[in-house]
C-alpha positions in Angstrom: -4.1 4.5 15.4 -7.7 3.3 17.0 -9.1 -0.4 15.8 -7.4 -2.4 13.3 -7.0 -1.7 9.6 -6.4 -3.9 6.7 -5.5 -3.0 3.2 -5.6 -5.5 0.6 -2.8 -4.4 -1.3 -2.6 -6.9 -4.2 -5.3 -9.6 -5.3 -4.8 -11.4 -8.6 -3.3 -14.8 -9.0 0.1 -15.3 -11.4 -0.9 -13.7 -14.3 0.5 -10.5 -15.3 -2.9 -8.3 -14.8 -2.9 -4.3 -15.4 -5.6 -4.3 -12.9 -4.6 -6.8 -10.1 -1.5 -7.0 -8.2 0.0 -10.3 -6.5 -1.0 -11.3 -3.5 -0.3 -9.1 -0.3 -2.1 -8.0 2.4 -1.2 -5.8 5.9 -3.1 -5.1 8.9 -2.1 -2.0 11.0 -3.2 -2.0 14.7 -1.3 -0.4 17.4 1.0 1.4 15.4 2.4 -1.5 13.9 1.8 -3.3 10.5 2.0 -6.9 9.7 2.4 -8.0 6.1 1.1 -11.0 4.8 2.3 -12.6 1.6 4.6 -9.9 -0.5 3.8 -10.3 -4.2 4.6 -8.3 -7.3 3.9 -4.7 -6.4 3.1 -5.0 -2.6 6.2 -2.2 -1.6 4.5 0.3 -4.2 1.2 -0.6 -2.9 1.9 0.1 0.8 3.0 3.5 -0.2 -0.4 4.1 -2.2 -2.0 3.3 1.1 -0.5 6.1 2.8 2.0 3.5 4.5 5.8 4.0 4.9 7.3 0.3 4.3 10.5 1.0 6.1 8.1 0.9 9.3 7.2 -2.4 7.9 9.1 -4.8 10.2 7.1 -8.3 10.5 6.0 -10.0 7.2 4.4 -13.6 7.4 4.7 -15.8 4.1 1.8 -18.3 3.3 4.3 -20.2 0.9 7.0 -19.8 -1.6 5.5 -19.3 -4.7 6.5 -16.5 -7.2 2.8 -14.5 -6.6 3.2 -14.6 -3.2 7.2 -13.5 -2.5 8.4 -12.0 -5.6 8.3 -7.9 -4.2 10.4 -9.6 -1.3 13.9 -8.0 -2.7 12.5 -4.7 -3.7 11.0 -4.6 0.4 13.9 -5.4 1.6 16.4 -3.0 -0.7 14.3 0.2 -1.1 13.6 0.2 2.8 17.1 0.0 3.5 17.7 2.9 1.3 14.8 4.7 3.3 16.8 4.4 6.7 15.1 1.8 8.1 15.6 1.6 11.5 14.2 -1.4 12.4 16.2 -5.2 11.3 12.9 -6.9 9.1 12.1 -10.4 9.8 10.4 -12.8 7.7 8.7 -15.6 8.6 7.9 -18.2 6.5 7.6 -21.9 5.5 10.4 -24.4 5.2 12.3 -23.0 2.2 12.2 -19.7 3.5 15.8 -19.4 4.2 16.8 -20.9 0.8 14.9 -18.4 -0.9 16.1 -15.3 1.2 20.0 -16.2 1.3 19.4 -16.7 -2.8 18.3 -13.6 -3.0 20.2 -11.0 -1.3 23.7 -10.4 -0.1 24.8 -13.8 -1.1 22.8 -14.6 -4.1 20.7 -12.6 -7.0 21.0 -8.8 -5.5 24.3 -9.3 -4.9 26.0 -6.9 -7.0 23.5 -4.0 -6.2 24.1 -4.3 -2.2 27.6 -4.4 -2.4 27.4 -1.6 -5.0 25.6 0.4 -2.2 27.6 -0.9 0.5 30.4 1.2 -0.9 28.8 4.4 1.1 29.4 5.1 4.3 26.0 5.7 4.9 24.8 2.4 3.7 27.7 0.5 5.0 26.6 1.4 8.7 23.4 -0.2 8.2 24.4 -3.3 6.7 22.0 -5.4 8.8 18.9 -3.8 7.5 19.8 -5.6 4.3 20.2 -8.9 5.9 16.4 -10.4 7.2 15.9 -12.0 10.1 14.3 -15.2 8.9 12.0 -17.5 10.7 10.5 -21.0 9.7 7.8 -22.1 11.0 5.2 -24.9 11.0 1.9 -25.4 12.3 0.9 -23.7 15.7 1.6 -20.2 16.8 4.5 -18.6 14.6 4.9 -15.1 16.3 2.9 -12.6 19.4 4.1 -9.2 21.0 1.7 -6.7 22.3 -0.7 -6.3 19.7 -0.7 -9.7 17.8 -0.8 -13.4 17.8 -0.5 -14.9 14.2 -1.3 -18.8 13.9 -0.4 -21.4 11.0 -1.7 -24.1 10.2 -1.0 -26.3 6.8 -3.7 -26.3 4.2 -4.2 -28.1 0.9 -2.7 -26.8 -2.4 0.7 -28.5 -3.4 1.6 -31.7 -2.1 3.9 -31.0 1.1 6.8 -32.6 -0.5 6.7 -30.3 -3.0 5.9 -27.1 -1.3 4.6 -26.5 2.3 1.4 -24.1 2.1 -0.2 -22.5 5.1 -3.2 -20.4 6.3 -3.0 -18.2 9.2 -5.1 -16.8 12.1 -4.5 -13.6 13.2 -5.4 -12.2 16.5 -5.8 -8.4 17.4 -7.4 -5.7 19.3 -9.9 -8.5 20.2 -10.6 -9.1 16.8 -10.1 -12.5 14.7 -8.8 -12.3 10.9 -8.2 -15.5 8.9 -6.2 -15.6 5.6 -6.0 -18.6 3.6 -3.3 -18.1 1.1 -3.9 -20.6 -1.4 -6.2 -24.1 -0.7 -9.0 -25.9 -2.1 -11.4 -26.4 1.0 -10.2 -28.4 3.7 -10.7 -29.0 7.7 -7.7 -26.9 8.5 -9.1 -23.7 7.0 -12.5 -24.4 8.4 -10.9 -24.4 12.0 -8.4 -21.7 11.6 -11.7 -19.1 10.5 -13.9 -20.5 13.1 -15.5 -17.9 14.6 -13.6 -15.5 12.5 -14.8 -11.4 11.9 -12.9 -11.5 9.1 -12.0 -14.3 6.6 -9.7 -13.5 3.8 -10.4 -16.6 1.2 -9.1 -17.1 -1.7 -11.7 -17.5 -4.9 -9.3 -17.9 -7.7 -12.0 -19.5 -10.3 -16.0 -19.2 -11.5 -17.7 -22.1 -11.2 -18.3 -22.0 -15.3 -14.1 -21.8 -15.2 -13.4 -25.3 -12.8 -15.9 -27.1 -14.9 -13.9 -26.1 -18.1 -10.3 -26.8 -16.9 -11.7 -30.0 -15.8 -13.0 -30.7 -19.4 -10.2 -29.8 -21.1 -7.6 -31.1 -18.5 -5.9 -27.9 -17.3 -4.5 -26.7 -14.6 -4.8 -28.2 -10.9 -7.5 -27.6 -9.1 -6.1 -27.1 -5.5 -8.1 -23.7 -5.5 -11.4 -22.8 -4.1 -14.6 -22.4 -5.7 -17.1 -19.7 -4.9 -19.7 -22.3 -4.3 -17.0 -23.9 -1.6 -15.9 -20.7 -0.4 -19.4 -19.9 0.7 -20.1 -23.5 2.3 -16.7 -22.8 4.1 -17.6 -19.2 5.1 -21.0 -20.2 6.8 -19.6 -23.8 8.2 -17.2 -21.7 10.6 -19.5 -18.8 11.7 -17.4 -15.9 9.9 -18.5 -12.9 10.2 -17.5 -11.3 7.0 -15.9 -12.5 4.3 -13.6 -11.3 1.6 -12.9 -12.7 -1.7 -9.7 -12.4 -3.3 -6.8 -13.8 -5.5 -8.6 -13.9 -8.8 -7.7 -15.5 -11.3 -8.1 -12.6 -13.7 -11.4 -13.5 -15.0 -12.6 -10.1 -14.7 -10.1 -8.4 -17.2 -10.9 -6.2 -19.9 -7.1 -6.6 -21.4 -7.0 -8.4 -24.8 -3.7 -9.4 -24.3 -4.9 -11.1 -20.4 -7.9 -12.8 -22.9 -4.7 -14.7 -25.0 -3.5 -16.4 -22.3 -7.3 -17.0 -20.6 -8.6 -18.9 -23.3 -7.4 -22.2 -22.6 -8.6 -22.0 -18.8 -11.9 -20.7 -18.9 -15.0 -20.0 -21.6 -13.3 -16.6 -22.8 -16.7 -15.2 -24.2 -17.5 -15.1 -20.5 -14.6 -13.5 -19.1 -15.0 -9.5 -17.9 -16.6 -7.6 -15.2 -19.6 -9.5 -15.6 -18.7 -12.5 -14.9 -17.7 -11.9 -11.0 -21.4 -11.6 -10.7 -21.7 -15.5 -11.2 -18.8 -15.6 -8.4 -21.3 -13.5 -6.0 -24.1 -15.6 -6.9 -22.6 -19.2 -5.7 -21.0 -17.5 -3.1 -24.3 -16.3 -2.0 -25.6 -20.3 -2.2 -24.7 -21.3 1.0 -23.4 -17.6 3.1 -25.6 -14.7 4.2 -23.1 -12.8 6.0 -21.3 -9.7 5.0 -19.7 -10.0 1.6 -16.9 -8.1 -0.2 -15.4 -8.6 -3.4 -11.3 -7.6 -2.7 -10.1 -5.1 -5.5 -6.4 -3.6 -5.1 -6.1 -0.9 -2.2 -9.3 -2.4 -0.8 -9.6 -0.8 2.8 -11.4 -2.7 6.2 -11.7 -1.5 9.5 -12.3 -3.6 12.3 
């Protein structure tokens, strides 16, 4: 494999959307992939990329919730029953831990790995079910031969709550930044500096924050378009890429229920990513791309 490949493999926010998956992201470089964030739907998505998820060993978690972790059984269960040869390790934010020994041998899958334990086949490979799990905090959280992935905390649930992070990856001489989930803040700015990619979250329209804030819904620990773009040109990046919508753009009447009380629903469809371009555009020149699911860069 030549350069350094990224698939964005899911990129709604927390609704159920028919057209959007959860958040997830990997990078391939070297022969390797590195998975960041592991929403709803990111195992079936890496397989619609052409990418076998049993040779999926490293994934990096920008915080714990339910968008952004909930594929994390189905990973590690289906690419045990592939043969994976390789013991996965997470890493993650404090909490991490919790959440994995919850979830697996000892907690909600339970049943199902003992179940499967029962063959010999299975029962040799035991420790392919069982994570190797790694919290971190800010600095660098994991380097081998191809990568160096940095955290640092940003701003979108008070850190007594939940610890959130953005990340800066380094590889093949190329920068990528991802910022999980944040409204704008100084930590973000430095860990894209310089970037030649930023991943950014752009979760509402302009027309969207102004309405939540009317009506008093919702937080607003997201970013704006009109912030993403100040953001984007404030650290030099090189390209950017928009993602984690919050389903403004759907066609699916049942998606428009639920939308109404967040945003003005006689806006909401295709169309109205055009007003997300538009602010973006305020304040950033640079290359622009709008993420959809299966979205392919090369680097």
């Amino acid at each position: 494999m030549a350069g350094v490949r990224i698939v964005m493999l899911g990129t709604g926010a927390a609704l159920v959307d028919p057209d959007r998956g959860h958040s997830g992201i990997v990078i391939s470089a070297a022969g390797r992939h590195y998975l960041l964030d592991i929403g709803h739907g990111t195992t079936r998505q890496l397989v619609r990329a052409n990418i076998d998820p049993s040779e999926v060993n490293h994934v990096f978690i920008s915080h714990l919730h339910f968008d952004h972790i909930e594929d994390a059984a189905y990973f590690v269960i289906s690419t045990w029953m592939m043969n994976r040869t390789v013991k996965p390790a997470i890493y993650g934010p404090p909490g991490t831990q919790r959440f994995v020994s919850h979830l697996l041998e000892e907690g909600a899958f339970h049943a199902d790995i003992n179940a499967r334990a029962q063959y010999k086949q299975r029962a040799e490979s035991m420790e392919m079910v069982r994570p190797a799990v790694h919290e971190f905090g800010p600095g660098l959280v994991y380097e081998d031969a191809a990568v160096k992935v940095h955290a640092d905390y940003v701003e979108h649930i008070p850190s007594e709550i939940l610890h959130c992070f953005g990340f800066r990856i380094e590889v093949e001489g190329k920068v990528i930044a991802f910022s999980g989930d944040t409204a704008p803040c100084e930590s973000m700015a430095r860990l894209a500096q310089g970037a030649d990619l930023l991943i950014h979250e752009c979760t509402f329209p302009e027309e969207a924050l102004a309405f939540r804030k009317k009506t008093n819904i919702g937080t607003y620990a997201h970013t704006s378009p009109t912030e993403l773009g100040k953001l984007a040109a404030r650290a030099g990046v090189k390209s950017v890429v928009a993602t984690h919508f919050g389903h403004f753009d759907t066609t699916s009447p049942v998606m428009k229920r639920y939308l109404a009380k967040h945003m003005p629903i006689e806006l909401v469809g295709p169309q109205f990513m055009e007003s997300v371009v538009r602010d973006i555009r305020r304040h950033y020149a640079g290359a622009l791309a709008i993420a959809h699911d299966l979205m392919r860069i090369d680097l």
